[in-house]
Backbone bond lengths (Angstrom), bond angles and torsions (degrees), N, CA, C in turn:
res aa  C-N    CA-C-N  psi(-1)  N-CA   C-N-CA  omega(-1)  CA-C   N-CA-C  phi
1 X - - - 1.460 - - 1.525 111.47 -
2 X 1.537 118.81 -31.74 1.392 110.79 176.81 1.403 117.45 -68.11
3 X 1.838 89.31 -37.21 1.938 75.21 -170.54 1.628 114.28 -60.83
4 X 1.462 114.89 -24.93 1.541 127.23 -159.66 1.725 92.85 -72.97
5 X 0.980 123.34 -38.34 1.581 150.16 -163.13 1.969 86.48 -70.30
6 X 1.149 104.32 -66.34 1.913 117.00 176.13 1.660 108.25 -51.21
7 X 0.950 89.82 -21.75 2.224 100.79 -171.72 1.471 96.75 -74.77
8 X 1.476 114.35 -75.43 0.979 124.87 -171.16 1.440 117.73 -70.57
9 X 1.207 148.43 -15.70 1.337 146.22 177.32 1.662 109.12 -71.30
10 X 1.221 137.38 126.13 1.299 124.75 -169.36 1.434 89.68 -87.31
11 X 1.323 102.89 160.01 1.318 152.09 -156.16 1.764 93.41 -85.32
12 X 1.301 106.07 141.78 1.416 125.54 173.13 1.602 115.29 -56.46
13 X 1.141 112.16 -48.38 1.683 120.67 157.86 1.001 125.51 -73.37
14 X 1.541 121.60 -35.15 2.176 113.20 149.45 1.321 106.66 -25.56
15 X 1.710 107.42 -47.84 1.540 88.58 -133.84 1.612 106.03 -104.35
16 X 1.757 125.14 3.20 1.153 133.90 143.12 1.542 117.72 -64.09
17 X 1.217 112.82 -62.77 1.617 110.59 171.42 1.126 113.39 -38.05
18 X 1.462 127.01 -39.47 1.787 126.40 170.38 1.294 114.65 -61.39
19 X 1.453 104.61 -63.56 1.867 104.99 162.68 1.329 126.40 -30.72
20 X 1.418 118.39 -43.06 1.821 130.29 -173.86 1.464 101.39 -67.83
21 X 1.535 104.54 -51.25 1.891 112.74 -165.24 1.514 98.48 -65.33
22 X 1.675 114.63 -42.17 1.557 115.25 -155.78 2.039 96.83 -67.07
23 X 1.627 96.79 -36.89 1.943 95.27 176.88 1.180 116.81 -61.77
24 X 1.231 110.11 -63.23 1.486 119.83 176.80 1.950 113.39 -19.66
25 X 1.614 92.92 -69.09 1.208 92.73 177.18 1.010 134.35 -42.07
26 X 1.758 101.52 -59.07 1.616 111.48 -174.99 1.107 114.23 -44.71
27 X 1.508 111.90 -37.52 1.951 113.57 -161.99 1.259 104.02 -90.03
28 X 1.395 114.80 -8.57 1.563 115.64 165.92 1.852 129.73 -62.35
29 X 1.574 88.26 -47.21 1.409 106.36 168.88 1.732 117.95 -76.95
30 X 1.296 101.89 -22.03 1.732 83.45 165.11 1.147 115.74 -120.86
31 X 1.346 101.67 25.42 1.943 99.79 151.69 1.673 104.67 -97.03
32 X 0.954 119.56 -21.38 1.291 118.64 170.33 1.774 118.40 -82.99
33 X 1.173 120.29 -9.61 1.862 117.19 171.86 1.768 78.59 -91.63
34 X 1.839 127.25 -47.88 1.212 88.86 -152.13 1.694 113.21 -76.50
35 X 1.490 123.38 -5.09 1.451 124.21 163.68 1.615 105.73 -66.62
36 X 0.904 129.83 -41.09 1.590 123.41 178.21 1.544 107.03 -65.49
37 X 1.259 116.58 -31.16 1.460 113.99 -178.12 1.979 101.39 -84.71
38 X 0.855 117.79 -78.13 1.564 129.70 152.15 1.518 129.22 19.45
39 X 1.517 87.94 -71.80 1.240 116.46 -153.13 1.949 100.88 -73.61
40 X 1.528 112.82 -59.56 1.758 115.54 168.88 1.703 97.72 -37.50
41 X 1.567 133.27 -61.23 0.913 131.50 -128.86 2.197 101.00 -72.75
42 X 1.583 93.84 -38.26 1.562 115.91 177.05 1.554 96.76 -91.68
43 X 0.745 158.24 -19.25 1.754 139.17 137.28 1.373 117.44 -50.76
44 X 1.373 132.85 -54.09 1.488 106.05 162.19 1.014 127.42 -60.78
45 X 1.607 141.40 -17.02 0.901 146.38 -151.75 1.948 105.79 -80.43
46 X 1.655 83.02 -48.50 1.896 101.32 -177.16 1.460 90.27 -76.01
47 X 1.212 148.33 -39.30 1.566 144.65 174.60 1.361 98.13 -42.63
48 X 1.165 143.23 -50.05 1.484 133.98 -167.55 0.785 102.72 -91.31
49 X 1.722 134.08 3.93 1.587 116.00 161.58 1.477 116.98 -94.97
50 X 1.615 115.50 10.19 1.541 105.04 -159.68 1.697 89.15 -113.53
51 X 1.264 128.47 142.65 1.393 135.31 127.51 1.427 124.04 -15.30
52 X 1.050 127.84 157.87 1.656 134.73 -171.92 1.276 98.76 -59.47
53 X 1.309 116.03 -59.21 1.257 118.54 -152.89 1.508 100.78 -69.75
54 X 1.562 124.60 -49.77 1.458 132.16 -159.60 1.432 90.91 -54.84
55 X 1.142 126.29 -46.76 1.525 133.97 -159.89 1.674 115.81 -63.35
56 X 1.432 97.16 -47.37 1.450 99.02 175.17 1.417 115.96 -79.15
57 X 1.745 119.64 -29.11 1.047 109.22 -174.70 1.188 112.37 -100.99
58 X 1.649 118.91 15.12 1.517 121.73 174.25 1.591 105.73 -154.33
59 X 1.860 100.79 97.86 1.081 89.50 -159.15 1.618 129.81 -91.87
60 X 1.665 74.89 -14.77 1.574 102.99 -170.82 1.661 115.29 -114.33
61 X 1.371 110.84 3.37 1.174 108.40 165.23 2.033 143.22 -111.87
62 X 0.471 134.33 -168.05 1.560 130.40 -157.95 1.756 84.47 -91.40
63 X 1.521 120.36 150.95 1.766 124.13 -173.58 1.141 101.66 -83.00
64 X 1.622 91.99 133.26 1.788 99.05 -179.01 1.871 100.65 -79.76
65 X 1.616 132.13 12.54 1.027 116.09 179.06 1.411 84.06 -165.46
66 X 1.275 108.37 120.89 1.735 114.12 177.44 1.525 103.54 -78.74
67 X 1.132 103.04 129.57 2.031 123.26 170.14 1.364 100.72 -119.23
68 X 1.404 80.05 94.40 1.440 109.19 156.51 1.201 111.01 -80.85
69 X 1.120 157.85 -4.68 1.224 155.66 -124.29 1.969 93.74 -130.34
70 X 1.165 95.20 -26.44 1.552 101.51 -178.68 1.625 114.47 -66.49
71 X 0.873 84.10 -17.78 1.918 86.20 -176.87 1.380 103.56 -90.62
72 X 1.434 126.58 -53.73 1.407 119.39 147.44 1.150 133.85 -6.57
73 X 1.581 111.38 -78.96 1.512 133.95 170.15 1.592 110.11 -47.76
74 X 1.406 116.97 -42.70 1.353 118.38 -165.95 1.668 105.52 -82.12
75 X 1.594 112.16 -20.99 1.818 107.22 177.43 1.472 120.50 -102.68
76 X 1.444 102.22 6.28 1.790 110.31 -178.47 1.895 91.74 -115.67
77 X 0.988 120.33 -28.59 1.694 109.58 -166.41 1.916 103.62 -95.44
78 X 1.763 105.72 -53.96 1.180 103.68 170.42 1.945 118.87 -52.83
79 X 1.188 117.56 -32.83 1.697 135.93 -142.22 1.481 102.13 34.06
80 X 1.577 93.75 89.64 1.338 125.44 -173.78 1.734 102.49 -82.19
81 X 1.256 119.78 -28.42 1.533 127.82 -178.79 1.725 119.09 -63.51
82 X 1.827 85.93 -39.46 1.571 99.49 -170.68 1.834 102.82 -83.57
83 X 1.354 123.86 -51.66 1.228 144.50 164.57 1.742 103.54 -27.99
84 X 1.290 110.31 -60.36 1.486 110.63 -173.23 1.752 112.40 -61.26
85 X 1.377 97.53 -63.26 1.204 101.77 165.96 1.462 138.79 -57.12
86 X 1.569 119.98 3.09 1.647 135.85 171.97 1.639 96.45 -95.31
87 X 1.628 96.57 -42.85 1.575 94.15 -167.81 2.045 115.88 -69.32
88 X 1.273 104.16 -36.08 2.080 119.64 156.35 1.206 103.18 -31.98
89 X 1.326 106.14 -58.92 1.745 123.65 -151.41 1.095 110.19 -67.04
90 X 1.611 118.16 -36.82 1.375 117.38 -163.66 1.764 110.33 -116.57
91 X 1.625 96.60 -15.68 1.575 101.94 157.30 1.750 118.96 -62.20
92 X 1.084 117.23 -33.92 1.769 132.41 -167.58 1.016 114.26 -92.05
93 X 1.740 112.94 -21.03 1.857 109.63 174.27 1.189 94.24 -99.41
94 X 1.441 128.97 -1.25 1.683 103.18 -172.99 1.549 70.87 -94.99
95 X 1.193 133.47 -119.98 1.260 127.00 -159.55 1.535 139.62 17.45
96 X 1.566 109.60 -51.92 1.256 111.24 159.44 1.589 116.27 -64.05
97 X 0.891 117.14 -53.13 1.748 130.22 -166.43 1.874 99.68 -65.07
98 X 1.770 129.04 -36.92 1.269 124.12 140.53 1.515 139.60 -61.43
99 X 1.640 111.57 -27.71 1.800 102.61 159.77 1.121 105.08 -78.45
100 X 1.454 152.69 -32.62 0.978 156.95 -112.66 2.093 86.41 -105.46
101 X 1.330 95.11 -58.45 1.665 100.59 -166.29 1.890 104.82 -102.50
102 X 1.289 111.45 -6.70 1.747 107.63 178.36 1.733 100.36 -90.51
103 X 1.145 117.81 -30.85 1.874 136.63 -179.36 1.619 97.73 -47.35
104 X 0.861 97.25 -77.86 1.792 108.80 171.38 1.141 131.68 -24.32
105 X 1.435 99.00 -70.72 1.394 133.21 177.59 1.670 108.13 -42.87
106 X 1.245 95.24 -68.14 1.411 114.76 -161.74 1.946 103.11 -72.11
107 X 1.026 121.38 -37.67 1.507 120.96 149.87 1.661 129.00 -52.88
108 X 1.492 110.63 -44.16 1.246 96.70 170.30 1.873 111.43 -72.20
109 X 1.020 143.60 -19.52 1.068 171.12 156.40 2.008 102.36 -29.42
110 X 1.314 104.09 -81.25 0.866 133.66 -160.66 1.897 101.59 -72.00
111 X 1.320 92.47 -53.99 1.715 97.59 169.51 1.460 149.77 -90.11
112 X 1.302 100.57 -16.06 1.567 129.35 -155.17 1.674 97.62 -102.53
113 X 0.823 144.84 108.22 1.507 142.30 146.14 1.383 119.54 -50.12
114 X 1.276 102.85 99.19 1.580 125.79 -148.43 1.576 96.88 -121.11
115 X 1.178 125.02 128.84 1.790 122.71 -172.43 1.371 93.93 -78.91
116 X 1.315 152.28 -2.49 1.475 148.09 -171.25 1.352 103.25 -140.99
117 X 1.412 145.34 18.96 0.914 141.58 -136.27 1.676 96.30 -95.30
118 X 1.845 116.84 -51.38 1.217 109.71 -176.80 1.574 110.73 -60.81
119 X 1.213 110.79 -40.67 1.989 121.65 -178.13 1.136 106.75 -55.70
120 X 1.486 133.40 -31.03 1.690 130.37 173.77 1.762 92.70 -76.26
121 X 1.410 118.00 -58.20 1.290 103.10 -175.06 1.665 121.66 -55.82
122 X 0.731 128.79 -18.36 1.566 142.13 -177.59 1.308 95.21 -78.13
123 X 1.424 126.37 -74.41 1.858 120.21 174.43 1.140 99.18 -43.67
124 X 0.935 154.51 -57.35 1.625 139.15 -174.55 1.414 131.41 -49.96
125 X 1.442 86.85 -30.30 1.710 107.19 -178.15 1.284 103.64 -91.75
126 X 1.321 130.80 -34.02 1.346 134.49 178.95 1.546 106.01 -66.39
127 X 1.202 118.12 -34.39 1.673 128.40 -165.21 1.609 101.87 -71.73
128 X 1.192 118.52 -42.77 1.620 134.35 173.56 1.636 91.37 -13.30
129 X 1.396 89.40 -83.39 1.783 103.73 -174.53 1.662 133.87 -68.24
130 X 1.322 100.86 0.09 1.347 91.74 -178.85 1.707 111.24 -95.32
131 X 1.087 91.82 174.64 1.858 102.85 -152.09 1.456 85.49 -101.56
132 X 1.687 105.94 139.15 1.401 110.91 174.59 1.642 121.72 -74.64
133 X 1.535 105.44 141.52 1.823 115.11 -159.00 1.606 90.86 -80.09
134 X 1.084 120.52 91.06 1.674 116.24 -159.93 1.924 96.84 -84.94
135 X 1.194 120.37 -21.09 1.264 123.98 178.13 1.665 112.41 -75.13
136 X 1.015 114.53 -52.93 1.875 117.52 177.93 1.475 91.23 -77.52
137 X 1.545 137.60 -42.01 1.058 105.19 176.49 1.821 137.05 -54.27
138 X 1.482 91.63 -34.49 1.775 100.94 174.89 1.262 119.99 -83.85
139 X 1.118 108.76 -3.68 1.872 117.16 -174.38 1.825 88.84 -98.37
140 X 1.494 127.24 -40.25 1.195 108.54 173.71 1.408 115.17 -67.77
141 X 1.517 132.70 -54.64 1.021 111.57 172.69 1.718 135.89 -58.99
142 X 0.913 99.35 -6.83 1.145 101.75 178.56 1.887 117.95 -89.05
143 X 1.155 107.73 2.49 1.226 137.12 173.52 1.617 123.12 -86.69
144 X 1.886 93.84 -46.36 1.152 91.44 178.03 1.595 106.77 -109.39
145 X 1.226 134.64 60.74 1.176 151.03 -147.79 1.798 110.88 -11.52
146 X 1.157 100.88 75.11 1.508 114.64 -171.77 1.555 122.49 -128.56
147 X 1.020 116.72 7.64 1.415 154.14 178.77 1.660 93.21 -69.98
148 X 1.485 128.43 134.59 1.495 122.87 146.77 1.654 91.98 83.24
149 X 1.287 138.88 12.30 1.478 148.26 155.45 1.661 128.04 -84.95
150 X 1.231 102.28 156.03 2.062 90.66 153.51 1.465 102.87 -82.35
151 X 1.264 127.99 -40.60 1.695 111.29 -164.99 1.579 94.69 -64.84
152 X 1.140 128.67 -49.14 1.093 132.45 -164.97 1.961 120.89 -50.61
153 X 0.879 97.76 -24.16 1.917 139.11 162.59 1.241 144.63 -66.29
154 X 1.437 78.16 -56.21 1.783 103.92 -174.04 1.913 112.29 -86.00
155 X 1.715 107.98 -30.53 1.291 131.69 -172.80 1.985 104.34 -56.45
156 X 1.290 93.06 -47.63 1.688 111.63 -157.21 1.609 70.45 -87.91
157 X 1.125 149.87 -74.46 1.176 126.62 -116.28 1.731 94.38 -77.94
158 X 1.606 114.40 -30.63 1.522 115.31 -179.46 1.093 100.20 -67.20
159 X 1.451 140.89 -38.21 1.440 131.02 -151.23 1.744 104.96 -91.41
160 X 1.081 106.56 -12.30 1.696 123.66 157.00 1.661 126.71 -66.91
161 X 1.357 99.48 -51.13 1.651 113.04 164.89 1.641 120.48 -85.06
162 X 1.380 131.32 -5.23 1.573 118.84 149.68 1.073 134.03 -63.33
163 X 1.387 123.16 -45.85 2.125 94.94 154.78 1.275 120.06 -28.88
164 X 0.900 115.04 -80.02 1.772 126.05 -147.68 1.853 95.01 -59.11
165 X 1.371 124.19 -36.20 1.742 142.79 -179.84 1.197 73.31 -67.13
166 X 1.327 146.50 -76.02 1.630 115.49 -128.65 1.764 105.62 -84.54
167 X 1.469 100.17 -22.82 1.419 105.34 -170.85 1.723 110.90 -68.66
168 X 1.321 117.98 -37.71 1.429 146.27 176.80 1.978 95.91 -50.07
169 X 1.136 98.09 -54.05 1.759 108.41 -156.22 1.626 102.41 -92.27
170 X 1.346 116.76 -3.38 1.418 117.77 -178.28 1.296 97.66 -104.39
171 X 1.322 121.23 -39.85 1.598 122.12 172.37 1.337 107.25 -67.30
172 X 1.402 139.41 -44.16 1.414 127.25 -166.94 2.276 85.50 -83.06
173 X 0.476 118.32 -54.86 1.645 107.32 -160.37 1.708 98.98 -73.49
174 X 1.135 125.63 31.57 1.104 129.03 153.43 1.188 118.13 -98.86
175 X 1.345 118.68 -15.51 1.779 132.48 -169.23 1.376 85.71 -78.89
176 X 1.243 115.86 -59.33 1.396 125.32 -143.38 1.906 109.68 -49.41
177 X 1.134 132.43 126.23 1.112 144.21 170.85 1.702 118.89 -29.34
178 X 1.048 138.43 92.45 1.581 114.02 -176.50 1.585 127.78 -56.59
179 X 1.725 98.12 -18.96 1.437 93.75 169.33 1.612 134.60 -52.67
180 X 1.508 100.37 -30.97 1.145 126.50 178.75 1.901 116.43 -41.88
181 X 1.388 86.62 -73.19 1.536 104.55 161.41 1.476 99.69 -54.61
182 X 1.021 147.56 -56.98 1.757 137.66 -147.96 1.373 100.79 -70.16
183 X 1.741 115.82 -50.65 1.779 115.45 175.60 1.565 98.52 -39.36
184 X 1.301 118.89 -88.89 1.728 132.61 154.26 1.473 101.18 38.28
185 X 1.580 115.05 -69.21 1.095 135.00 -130.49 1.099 95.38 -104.29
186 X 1.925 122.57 -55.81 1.216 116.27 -161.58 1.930 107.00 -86.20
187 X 1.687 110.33 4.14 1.306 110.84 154.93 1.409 137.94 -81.51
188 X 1.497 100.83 18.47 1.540 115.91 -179.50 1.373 113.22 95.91
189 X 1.330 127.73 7.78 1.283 126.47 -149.46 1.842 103.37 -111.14
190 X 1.346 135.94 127.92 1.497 123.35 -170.01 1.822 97.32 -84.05
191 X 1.220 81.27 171.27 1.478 97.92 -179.52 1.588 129.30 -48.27
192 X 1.488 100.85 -40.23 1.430 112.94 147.12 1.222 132.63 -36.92
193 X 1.514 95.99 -68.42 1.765 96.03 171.59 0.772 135.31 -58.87
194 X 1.420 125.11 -23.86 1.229 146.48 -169.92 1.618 105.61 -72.23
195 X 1.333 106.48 -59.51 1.978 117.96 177.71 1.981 95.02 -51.63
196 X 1.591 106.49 -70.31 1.408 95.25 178.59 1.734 137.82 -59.21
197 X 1.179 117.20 -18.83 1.200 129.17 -176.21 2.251 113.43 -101.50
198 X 1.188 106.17 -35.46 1.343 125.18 174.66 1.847 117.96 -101.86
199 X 1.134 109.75 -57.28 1.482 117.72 169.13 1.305 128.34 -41.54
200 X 1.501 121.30 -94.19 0.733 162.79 150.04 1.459 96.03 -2.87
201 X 1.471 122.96 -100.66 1.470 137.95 -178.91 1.539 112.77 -23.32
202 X 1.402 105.92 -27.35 1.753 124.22 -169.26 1.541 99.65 -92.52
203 X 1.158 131.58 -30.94 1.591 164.14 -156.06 1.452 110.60 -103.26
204 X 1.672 118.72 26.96 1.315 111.46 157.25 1.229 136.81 -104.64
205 X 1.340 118.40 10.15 1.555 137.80 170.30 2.351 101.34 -73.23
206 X 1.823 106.91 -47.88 1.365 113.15 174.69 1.240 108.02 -74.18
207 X 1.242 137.60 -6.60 1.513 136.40 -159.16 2.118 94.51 -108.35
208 X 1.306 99.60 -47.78 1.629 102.56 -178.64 1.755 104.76 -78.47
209 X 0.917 130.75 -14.39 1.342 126.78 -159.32 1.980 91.11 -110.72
210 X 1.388 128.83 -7.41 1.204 147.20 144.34 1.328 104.78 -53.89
211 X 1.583 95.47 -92.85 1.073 103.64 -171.42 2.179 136.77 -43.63
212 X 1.150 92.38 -30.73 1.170 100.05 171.16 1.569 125.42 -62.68
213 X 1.475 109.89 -48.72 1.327 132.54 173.11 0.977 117.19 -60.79
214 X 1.719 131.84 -42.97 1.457 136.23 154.76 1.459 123.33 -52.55
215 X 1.124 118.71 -34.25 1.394 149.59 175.25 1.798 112.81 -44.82
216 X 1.332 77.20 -68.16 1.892 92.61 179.17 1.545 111.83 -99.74
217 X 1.587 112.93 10.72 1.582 115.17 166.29 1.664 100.22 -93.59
218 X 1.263 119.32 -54.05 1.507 109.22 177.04 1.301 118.43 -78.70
219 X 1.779 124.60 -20.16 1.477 112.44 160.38 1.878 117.80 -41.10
220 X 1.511 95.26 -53.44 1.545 87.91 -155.12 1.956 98.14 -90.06
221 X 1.119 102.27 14.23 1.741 87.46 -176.46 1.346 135.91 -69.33
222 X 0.814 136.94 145.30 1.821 131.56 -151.19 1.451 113.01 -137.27
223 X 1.663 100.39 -63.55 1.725 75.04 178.11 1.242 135.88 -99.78
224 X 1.732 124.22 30.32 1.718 145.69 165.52 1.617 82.67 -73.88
225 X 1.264 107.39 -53.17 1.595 100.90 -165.43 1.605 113.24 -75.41
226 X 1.197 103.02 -22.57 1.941 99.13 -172.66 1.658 90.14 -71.61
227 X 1.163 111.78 -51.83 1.959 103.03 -172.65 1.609 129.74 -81.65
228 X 1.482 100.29 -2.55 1.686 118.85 -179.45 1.423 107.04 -100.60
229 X 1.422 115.25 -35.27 1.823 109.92 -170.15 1.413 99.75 -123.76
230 X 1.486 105.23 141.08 0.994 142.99 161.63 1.285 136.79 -94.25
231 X 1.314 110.20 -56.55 1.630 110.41 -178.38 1.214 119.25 -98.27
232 X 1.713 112.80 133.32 1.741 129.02 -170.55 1.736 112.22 -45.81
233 X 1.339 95.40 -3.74 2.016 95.44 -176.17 1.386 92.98 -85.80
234 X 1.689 140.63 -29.11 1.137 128.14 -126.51 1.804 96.29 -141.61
235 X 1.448 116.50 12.73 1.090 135.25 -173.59 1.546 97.35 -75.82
236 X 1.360 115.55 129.36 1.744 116.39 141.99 1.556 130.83 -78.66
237 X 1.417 83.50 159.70 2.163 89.83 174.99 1.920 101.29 -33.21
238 X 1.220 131.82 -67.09 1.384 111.62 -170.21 1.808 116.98 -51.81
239 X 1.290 83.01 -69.64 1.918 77.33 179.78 1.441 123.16 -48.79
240 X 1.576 122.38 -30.71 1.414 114.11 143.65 1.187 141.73 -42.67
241 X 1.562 125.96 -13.80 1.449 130.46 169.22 1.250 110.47 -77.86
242 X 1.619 100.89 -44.51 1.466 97.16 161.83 2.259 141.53 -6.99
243 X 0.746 94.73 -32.51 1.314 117.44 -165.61 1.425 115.24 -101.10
244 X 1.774 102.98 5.26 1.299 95.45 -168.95 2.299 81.93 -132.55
245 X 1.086 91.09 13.56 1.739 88.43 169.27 1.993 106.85 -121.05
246 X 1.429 101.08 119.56 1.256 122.83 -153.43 1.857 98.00 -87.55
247 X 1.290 122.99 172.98 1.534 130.86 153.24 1.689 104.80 -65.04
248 X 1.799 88.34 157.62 1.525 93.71 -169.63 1.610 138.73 43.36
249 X 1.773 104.75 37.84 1.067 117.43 168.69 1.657 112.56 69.38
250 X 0.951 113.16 6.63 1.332 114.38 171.96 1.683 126.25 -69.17
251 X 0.776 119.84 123.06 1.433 105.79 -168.33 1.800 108.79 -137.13
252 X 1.601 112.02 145.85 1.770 129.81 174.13 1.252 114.61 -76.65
253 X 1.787 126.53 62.10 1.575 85.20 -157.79 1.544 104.44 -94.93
254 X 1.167 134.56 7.70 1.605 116.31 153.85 0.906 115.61 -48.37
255 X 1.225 141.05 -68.61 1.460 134.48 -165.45 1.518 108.00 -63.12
256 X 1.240 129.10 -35.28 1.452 121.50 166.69 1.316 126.35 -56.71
257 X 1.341 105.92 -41.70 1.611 105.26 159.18 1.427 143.10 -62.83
258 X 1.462 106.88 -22.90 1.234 124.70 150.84 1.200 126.16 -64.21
259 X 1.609 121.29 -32.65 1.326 130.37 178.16 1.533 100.48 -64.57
260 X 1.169 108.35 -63.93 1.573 125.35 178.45 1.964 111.06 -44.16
261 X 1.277 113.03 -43.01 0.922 122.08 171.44 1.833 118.41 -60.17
262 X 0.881 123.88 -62.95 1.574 135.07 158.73 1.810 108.23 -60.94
263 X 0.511 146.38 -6.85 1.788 133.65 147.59 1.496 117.81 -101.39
264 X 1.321 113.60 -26.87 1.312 110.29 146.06 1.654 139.85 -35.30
265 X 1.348 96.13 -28.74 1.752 125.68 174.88 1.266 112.05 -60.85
266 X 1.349 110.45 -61.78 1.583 96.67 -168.51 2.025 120.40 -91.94
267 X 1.309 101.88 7.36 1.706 119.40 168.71 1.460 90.39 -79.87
268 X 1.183 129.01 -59.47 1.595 135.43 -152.35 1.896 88.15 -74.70
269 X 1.136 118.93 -31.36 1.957 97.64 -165.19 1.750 78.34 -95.41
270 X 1.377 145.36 -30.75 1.577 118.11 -178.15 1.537 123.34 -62.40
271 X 1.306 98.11 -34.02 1.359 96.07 175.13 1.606 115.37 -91.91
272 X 1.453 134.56 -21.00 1.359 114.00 170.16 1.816 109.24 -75.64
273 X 1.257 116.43 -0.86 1.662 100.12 -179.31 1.360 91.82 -98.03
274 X 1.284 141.97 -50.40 1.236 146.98 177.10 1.580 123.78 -63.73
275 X 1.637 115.75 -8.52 1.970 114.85 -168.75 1.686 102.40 -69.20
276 X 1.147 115.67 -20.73 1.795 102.55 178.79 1.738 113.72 -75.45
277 X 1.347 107.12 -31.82 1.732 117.28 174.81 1.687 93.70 -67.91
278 X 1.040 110.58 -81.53 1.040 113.26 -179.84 1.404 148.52 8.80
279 X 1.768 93.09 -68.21 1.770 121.42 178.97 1.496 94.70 -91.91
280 X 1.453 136.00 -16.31 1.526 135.02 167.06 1.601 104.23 -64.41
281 X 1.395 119.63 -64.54 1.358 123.95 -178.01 1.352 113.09 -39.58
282 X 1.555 111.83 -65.01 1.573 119.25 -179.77 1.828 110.45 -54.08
283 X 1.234 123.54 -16.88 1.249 94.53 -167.87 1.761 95.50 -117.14
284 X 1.484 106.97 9.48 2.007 121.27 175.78 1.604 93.83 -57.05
285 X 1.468 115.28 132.51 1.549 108.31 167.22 1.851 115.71 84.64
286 X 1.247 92.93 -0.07 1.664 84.89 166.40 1.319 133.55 -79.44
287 X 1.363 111.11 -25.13 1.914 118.88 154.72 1.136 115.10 -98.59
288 X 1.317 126.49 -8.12 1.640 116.55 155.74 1.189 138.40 -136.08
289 X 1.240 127.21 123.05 2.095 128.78 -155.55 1.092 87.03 109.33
């Protein structure tokens, strides 16, 4: 029986050679998502270095004459300075103004024995998917003369991103221990304090994995802004590209790619300082809630 026992047991070198093949692979397949991911990001990049012509007539290759000049063109014609800085402005208040009111929410939710509690959570979940009423929305603002503002902007774009915030923050504060809160409590501390002083602080994996998603929902949004803003002071990075698509289909696209290239910047540094919170948040609440 031993020797049969010696037959069948693989071999010390089986079982490295398995180890080598099993790496190999793995790092095979995610060098290949990260070239699929990669690869768009460094193709626009060389797109904003080519001239009209290089571009069309070279579409797929590296610029036989770097235009630099496009980035130029793209921050004096778009007002790429003012654009960036509307688009910060209005990425960072929606965010706050959504942790600010989904945090809550999604805790009383999660903790509170609430006689409607699953039926509010269900409208929330239902809201995920529904398509924004873009007609009563502009006829209200336009009522309450809020049209051609940041509040006027910033309101819809948060009240768009609380589903998905409350659902995020009800799943991660379901993990959370209740003892936690109970010490909290029996240290003199009210229930309040307790969420802000104990919660919360523990609650930055649901807070970045918010924030991020809100982040790059009001970065890239276009048409709240094509039918809400009006004036060139109050324009974002999208409606600033604007200016670079001509009559009769004619179109700049170096300089758009450059545009694209420079707002691209600050999505790409939120999420590499924030991707470890992030992928924690998204996966808080997957065996429980």
């Amino acid at each position: 029986m031993a020797v049969i026992a010696d037959a069948v047991a693989p071999r010390p070198g089986r079982k490295r050679l398995d180890r080598l093949v099993t790496g190999v692979l793995s790092h095979l397949v995610l060098a290949i998502f990260a070239l699929i991911v990669v690869y768009p990001v460094a193709w626009m990049v060389f797109a904003s270095l080519k001239d009209q012509t290089d571009l069309l007539g070279n579409i797929w290759g590296l610029p036989r004459s770097w235009a630099w000049r496009n980035y130029g063109d793209a921050w004096r014609t778009a007002g790429l300075g003012r654009a960036l800085a509307n688009s910060i402005f209005v990425s960072l208040a929606t965010v706050v103004l959504v942790v600010a009111i989904a945090a809550p929410a999604g805790y009383a939710l999660a903790k509170f024995r609430l006689r409607y509690a699953t039926a509010i959570f269900l409208v929330f979940v239902l809201t995920m998917q529904a398509p924004v009423p873009v007609i009563p929305l502009y006829v209200l603002l336009v009522r309450l003369h809020m049209t051609d503002s940041y509040v006027g902007y910033i309101l819809p774009l948060a009240a768009g991103g609380l589903p998905l915030a409350v659902f995020v923050f009800r799943a991660f504060f379901l993990t959370i221990p209740r003892e936690l809160e109970e010490a909290a409590v029996v240290d003199g501390s009210t229930r309040l304090g307790a969420f802000l002083r104990v919660v919360m602080p523990v609650s930055t994996p649901a807070v970045a994995t918010v924030a991020i998603l809100q982040f790059l929902a009001a970065w890239n949004e276009y048409f709240l802004a094509l039918i809400l803003i009006r004036s060139p002071e109050l324009r974002t990075l999208p409606l600033a590209i604007q200016v670079f698509f001509f009559d009769w289909g004619r179109t700049d696209w170096g300089p758009i790619f450059a545009a694209l290239s420079v707002g691209s910047i600050p999505m790409i540094v939120v999420y590499v300082l924030m991707q470890r919170r992030f992928v924690q948040g998204l996966t808080a609440g997957a065996v429980k809630g």
